[in-house]
N, C-alpha and C positions, 0 to 999 in steps of 0.2 A: 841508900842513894836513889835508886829507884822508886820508893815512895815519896822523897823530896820533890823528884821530878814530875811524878803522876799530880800531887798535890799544887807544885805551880800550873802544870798544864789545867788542871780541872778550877783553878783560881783564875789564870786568863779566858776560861772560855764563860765562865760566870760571870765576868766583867765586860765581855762581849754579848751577853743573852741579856746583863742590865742595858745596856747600851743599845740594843736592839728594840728593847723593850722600851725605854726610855724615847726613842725614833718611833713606835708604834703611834706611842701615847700623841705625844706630839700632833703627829701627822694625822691623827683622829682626831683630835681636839682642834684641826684646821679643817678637816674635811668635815666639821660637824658642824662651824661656823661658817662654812660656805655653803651648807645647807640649808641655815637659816635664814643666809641671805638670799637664798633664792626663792624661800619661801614666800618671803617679804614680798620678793620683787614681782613672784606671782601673784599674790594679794594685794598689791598696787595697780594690778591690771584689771581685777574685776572679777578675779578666779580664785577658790578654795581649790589649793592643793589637790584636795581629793576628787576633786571633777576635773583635773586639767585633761584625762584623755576623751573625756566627752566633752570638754570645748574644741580642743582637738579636731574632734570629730566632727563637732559643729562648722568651724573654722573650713574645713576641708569643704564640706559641701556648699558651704557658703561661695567656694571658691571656685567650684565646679559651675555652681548656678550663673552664677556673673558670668565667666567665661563662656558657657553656652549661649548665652543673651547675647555677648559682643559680639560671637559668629555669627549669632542670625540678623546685626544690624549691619554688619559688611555684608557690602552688594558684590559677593562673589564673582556673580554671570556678567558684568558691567567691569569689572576687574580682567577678566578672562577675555573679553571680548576686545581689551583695550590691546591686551599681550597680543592677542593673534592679527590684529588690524594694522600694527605694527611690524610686521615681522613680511609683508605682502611688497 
């Protein structure tokens, strides 16, 4: 009786390890296709995969430069002087 019993127990958890396994595949076989579509979609932009974090990186400083440009086309001292002219 006892070996009956070990023998279903080691039969459901085989059917649980298929079924586990069977969820693995799955869920790879979806996270493999959303990889590809991402790859796509980075290659629709102008970017090989393999350079995306030196575009990255480009992108960044690109973005640093512009922003330092626009503070130095705002007239701070003219801004500053409006606030305290008003406050009198």
């Amino acid at each position: 009786m006892d070996l009956e019993k070990k023998l279903n127990n080691l039969n459901e958890s085989l059917k649980k390890a298929q079924d586990l396994r069977y969820r693995a595949d799955a869920r790879k076989e979806s996270l493999l296709k959303q990889k590809e579509e991402l790859i796509e979609e980075i290659r629709g932009e102008g970017v090989e995969p393999e350079k995306i974090q030196e575009e990255i990186e480009s992108l960044e400083k690109e973005i640093k430069r512009l922003t330092d440009e626009v503070e130095k086309l705002i007239p701070w001292d003219i801004l500053a002087e409006g606030d305290n002219g008003g406050k009198a």
